[in-house]
C-alpha positions in Angstrom: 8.8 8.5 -3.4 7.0 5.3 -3.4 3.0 5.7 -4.8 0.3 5.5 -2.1 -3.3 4.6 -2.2 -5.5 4.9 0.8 -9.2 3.6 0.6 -11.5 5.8 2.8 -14.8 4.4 4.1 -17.0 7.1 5.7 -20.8 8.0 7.2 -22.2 9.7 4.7 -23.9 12.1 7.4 -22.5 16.0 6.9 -21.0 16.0 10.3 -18.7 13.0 9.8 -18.6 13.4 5.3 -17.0 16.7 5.2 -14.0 16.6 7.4 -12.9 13.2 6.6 -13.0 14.2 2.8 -11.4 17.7 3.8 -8.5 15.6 5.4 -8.3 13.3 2.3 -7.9 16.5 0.0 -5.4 18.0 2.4 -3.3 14.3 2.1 -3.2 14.9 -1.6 -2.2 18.1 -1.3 0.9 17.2 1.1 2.2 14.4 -1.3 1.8 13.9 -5.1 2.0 10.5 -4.6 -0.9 9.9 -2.9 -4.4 9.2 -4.5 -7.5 8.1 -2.6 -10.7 5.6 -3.2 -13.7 6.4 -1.4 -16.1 3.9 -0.7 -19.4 4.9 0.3 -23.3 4.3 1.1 -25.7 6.9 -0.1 -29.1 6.6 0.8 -31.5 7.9 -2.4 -33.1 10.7 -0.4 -29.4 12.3 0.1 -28.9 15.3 -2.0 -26.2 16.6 -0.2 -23.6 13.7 -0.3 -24.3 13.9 -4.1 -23.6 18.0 -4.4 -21.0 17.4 -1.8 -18.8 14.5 -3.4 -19.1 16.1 -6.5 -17.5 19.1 -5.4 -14.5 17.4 -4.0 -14.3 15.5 -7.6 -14.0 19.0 -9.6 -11.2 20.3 -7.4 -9.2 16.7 -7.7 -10.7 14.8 -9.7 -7.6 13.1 -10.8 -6.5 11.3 -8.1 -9.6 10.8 -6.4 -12.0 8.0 -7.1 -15.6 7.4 -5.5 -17.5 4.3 -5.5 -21.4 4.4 -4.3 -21.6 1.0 -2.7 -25.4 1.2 -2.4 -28.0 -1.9 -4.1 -31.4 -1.4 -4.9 -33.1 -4.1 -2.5 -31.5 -2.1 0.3 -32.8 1.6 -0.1 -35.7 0.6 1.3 -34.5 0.1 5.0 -32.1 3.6 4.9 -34.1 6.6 6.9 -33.8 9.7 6.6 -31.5 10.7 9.6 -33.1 14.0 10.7 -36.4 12.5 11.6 -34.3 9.8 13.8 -33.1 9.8 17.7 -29.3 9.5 18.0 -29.5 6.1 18.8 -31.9 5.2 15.9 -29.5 6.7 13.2 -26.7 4.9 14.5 -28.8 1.8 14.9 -30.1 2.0 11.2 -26.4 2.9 10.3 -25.3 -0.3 11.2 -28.3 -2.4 9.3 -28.3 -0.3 6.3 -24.4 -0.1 6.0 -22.2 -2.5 7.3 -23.5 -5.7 4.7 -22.9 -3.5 2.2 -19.4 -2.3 3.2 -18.2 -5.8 4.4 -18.8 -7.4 1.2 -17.0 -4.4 -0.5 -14.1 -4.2 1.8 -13.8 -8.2 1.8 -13.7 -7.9 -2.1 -11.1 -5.1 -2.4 -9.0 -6.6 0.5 -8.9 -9.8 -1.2 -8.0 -8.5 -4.9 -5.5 -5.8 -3.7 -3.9 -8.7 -1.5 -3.1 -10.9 -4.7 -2.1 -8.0 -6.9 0.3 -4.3 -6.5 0.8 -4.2 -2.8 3.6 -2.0 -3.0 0.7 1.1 -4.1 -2.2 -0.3 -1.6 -1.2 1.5 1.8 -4.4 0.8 3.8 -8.1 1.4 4.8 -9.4 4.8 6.6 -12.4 3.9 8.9 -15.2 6.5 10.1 -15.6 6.3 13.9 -19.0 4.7 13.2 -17.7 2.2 11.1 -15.1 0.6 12.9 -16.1 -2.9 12.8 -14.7 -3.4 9.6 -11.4 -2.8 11.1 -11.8 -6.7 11.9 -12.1 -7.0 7.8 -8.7 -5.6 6.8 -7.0 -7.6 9.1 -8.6 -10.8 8.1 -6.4 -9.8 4.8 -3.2 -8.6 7.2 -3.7 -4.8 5.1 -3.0 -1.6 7.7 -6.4 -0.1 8.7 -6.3 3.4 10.2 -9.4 5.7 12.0 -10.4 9.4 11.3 -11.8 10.6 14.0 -14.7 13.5 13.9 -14.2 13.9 17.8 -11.6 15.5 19.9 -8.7 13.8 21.5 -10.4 14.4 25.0 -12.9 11.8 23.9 -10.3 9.4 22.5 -8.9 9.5 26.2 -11.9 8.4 27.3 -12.0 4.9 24.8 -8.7 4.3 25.9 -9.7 4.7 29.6 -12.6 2.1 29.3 -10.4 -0.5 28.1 -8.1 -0.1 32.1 -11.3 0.2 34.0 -13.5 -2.6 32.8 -13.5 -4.1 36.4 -15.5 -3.7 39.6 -16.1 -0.4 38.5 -17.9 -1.1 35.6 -19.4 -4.2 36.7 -21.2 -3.2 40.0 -24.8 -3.5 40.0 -25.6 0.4 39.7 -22.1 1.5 38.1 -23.9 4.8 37.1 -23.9 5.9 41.0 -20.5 4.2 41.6 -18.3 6.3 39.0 -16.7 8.5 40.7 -15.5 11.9 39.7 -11.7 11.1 38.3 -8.6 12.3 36.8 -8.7 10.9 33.1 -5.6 11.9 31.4 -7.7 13.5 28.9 -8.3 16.7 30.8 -7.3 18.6 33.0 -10.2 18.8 35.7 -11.8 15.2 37.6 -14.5 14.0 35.5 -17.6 14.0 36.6 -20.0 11.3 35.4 -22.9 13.4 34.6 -20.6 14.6 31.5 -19.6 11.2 30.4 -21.8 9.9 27.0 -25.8 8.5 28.4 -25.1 5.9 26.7 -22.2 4.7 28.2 -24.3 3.2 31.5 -26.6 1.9 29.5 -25.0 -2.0 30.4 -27.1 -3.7 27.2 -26.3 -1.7 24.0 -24.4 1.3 25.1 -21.4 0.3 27.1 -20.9 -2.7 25.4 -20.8 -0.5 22.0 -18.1 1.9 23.7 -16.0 -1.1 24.8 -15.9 -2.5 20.9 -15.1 0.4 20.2 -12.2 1.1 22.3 -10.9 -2.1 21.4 -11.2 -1.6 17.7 -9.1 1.8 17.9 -6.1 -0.1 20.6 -6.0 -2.2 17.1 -5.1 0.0 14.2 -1.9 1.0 12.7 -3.3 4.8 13.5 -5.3 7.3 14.6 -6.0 11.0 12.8 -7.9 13.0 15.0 -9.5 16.6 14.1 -8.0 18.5 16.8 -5.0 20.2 17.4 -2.1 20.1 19.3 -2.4 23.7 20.9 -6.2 23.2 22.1 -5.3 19.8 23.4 -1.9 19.6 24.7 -3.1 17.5 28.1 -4.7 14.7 26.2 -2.5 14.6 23.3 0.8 14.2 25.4 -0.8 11.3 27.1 -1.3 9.2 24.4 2.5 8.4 24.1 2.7 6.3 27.8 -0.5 3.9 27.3 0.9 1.9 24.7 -2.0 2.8 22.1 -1.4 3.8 18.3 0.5 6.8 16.9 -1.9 9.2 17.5 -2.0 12.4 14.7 -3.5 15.2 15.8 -4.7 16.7 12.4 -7.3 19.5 12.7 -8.9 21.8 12.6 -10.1 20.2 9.6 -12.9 22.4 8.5 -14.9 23.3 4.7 -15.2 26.7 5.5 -16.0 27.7 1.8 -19.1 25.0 2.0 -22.4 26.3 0.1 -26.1 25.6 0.4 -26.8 22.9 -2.0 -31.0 23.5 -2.9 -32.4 26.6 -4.2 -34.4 26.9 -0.9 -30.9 26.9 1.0 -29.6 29.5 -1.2 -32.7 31.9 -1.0 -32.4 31.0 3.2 -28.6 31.8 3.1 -29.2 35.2 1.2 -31.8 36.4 3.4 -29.8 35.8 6.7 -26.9 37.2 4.6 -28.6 40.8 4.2 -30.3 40.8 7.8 -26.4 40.2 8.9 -24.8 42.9 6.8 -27.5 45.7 8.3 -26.3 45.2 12.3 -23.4 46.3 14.3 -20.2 43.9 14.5 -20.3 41.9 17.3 -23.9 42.5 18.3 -25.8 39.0 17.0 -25.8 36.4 19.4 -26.7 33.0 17.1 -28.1 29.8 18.1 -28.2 26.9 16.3 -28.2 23.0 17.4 -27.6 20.4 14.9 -29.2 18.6 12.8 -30.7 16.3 15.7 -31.3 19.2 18.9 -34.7 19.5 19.0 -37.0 21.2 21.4 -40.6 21.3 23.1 -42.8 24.1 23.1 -41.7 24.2 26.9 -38.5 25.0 26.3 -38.6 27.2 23.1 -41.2 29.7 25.0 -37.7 30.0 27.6 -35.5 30.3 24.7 -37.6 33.2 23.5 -37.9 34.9 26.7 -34.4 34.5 27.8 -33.4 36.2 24.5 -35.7 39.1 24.6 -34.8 39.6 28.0 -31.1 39.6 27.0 -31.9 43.2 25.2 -29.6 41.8 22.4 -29.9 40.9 18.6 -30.0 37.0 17.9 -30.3 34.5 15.0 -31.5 31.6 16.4 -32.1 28.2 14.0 -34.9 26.1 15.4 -36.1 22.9 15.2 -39.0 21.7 17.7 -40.6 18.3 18.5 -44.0 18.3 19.5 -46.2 15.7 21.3 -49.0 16.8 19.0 -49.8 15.0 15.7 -50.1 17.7 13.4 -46.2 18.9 13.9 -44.5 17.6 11.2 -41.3 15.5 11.7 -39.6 18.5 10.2 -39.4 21.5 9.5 -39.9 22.2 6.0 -43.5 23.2 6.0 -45.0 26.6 6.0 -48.3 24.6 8.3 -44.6 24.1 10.6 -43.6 27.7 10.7 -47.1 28.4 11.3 -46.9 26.1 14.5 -43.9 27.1 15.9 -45.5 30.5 16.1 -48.1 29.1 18.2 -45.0 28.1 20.6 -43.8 31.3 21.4 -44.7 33.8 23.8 -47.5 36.0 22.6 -46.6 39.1 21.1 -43.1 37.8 20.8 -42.5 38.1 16.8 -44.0 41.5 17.4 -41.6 42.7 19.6 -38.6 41.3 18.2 -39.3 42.8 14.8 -35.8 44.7 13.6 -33.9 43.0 16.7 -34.0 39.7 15.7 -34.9 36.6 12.7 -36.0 33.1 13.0 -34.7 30.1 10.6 -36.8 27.3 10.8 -34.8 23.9 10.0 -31.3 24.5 8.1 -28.8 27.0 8.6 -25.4 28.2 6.7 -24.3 27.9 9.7 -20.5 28.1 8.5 -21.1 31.6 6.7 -23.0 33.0 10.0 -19.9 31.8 12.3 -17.8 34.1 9.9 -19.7 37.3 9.7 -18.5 40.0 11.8 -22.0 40.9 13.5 -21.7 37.3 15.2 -20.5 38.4 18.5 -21.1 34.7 20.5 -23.0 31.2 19.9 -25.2 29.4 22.0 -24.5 25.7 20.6 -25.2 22.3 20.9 -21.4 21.4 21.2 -20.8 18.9 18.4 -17.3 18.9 17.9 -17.5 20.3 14.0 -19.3 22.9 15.5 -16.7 23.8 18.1 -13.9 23.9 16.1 -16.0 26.3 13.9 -16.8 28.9 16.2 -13.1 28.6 17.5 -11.5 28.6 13.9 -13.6 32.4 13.1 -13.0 33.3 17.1 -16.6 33.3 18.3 -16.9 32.4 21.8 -19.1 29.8 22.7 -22.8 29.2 25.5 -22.5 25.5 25.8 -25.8 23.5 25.6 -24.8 20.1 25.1 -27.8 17.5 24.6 -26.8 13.9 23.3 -23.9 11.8 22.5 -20.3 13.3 23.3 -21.4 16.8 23.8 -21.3 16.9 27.5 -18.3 15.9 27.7 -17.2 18.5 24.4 -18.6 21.7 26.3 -16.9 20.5 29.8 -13.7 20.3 28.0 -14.6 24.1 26.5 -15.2 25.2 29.9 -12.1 23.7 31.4 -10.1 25.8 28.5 -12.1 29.2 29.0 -13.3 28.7 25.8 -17.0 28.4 26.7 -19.9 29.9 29.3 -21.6 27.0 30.8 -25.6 26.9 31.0 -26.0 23.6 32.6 -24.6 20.4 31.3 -26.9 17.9 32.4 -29.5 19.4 30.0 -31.7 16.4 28.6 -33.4 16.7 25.1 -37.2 15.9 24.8 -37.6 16.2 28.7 -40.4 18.5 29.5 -39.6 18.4 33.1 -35.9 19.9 32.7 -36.5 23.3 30.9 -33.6 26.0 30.6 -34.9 28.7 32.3 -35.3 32.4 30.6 -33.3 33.2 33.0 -30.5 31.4 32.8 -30.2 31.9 28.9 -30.8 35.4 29.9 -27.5 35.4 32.1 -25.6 33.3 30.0 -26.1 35.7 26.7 -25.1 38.4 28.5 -21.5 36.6 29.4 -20.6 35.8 26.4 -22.0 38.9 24.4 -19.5 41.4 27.0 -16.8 43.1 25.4 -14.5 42.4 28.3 -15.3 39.4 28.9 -11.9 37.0 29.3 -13.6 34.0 27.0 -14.2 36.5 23.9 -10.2 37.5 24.1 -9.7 33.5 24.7 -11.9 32.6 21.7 -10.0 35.5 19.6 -6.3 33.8 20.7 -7.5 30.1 19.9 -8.4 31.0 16.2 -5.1 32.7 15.3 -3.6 29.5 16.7 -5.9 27.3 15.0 -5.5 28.8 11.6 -1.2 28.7 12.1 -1.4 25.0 13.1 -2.7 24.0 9.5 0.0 25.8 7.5 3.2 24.9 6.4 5.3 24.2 9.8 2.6 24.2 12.0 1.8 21.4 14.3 -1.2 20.0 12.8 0.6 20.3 8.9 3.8 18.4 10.7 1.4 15.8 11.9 -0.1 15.3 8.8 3.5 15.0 7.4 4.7 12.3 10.1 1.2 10.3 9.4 2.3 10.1 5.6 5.6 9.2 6.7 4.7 6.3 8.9 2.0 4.9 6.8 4.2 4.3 3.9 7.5 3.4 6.2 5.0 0.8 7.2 3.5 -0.3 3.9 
């Protein structure tokens, strides 16, 4: 067998970091010949890409190799992400990063092209980061995306590069979409479950469009789903003409730890509270690192549980209008104020039934307790396959980026109870109701109930799909085939 190096360049954020470096361990694990370079920009405030890489090293440290592309002068302008919008993390992303990975992809492009190409196999791009494909072909070497999203949404890139006409052009394109068959899924598409940012005919859409031209140009793309969840979408992707498309997932850390002593004292606490209810009986909410709510809307969530009559673990963090409320929630003046949010009487009457986490949650360790019985969840696609890989069905409440369209396709596959999907975060004026959280608990906590059998199937098929003959471990296989047929 011929000796293969892959560089990988990835967002150092946790929901992009851990799968593409849980796919880079499982390429080592599928060939000895492989070894992989990870290039990467940490921002000094970023204690978990530090514990995180450095867990990866111990297990193989001997054929992998990080480099922390970071300078000094630049630290200055990186944020810290979880006081940002969406759009502002991405946005800083791409000031903060891309110098600094150009230069280092330029330099590593340019000596690997004058020295052992026969060991050099290519460059692995995060989703984020795909401008630098234009880099590695500048130096003719094989770039390649992991993607941290589902193949539904890959459809979609690929469907914006055929409809970039009258369509897309009109004056109000927004109203003039119409509800369509995307090859992607199943069901016509309706608009109000397509990305925000894709009208948006300044930054977003021309954004997507890059994008989707940046993927029709690799030599590949690895995407963390599997053939089994996604049969519709993947089986298209053979008559448009794109690249090989590797359907690789779930790709998951399910042993992943807190990383802080606070974490770890957070983690035991839920742990216990867990361990003392009946299987099945805790519904848990959580909603990534960026959902946010207004006191609005957590007074609903509150009542809508309550009301439910069952046991919940619900992971909150709020934005307020006000100036004392911290930009997060880390503070016991915090806690203290989202107190004031609630209903009165509320932590009263929930004692026994039901615990709060303000800020982080392990949310992987949660998903696989037995007393989890369903998970009301933001629908970020790491997320998703989560809840699917430990068989916990899912209450979709999508809020920004992709997720609309994530929960639709989980709806579409009985995989999910809808709330609503055209839920928008930070908008006092569109509240869930109590009610309607009410009703949707209920769904997904019923025995009976077809999507809890559903969620059950999916994660027996999930968890064969990664092993040895199954179709994501074959994919994986053809990937490492290709790549080096085409080295």
């Amino acid at each position: 067998m011929k000796k293969a190096e892959l560089i990988f360049v990835p967002q150092t954020s946790k929901g992009h970091l851990i799968p593409i470096l849980e796919f880079a361990k499982r390429l080592i694990d599928h060939d000895d010949w492989i070894s992989i370079t990870v290039a990467f920009v940490k921002s000094p405030s970023d204690s978990f890409t530090d514990a995180y890489i450095e867990s990866v090293k111990t297990s193989k440290l001997d054929r992998f190799e990080f480099i922390d592309v970071s300078q000094q002068e630049h630290h200055s302008l990186v944020v810290d992400h979880h006081s940002q919008s969406i759009k502002d993390h991405v946005d800083a992303l791409m000031e903060t990063h891309m110098p600094l990975l150009k230069d280092f992809v330029t330099e590593i492009s340019s000596s690997r092209s004058r020295s052992d190409l026969d060991t050099f196999t290519g460059l692995v791009f995060d989703l984020l980061l795909v401008p630098l494909v234009d880099i590695a072909h500048q130096f003719n070497i094989p770039s390649y995306i992991f993607l941290t999203a589902n193949a539904g949404f890959l459809s979609l890139l690929f469907h914006l590069t055929t409809q970039h006409d009258d369509t897309w052009n009109s004056p109000d394109f927004k109203r003039s979409y119409p509800d369509e068959l995307s090859s992607g899924f199943i069901n016509p598409v309706p608009f109000n479950v397509l990305p925000s940012a894709l009208f948006d005919k300044d930054n977003g859409y021309p954004w997507f469009m890059m994008t989707a031209q940046k993927f029709k140009a690799v030599k590949g793309i690895m995407v963390n789903t599997f053939e089994e969840l996604e049969p519709y979408a993947i089986s298209g992707f053979s008559d448009r003409g794109s690249p090989p498309v590797y359907p690789v997932g779930p790709v998951l850390d399910i042993n992943c730890k807190p990383y802080t002593e606070l974490d770890l004292a957070q983690c035991k606490k839920v742990m216990k509270w867990l361990d003392e209810q009946p299987r099945s009986s805790v519904i848990f909410l959580c909603f990534g690192s960026f959902g946010h709510f207004l006191a609005p809307q957590v007074k609903e969530i509150a009542l809508g549980l309550e009301q439910s009559g069952y046991r919940f673990l619900w992971s909150l963090r709020v934005q307020s209008l006000s100036p004392r409320q911290p930009s997060r929630n880390d503070g016991s003046g915090c806690v203290h104020y989202i107190e004031d949010m609630l209903p009165e009487g509320f932590m009263e009457r929930i004692q026994g039934k039901g615990i709060m986490i303000h800020g982080w949650a392990p949310q992987v360790k949660i998903l696989a307790h037995e007393e989890i019985g369903g998970f009301v969840s933001h629908c970020g696609w790491n997320s998703i396959l989560e809840s699917l890989w430990f068989g916990v069905p899912v209450v979709t409440w999508p809020m920004y980026a992709e997720q609309q369209l994530n929960a639709f396709k989980m709806k579409e596959l009985g995989l999910a109870i809808e709330l609503r999907l055209d839920y928008e975060e930070l908008n006092a004026s569109n509240v869930m109701t109590a009610n309607e959280i009410k009703k949707a608990v209920k769904q997904v906590m019923d025995d009976g109930s077809e999507v809890r059998k559903k969620a059950k199937e999916m994660a027996e098929i999930a968890r064969k799909a990664i092993v040895n003959g199954g179709s994501s471990f074959l994919s994986i296989q053809r990937f490492i085939e290709d790549m080096i047929g085409e080295n």
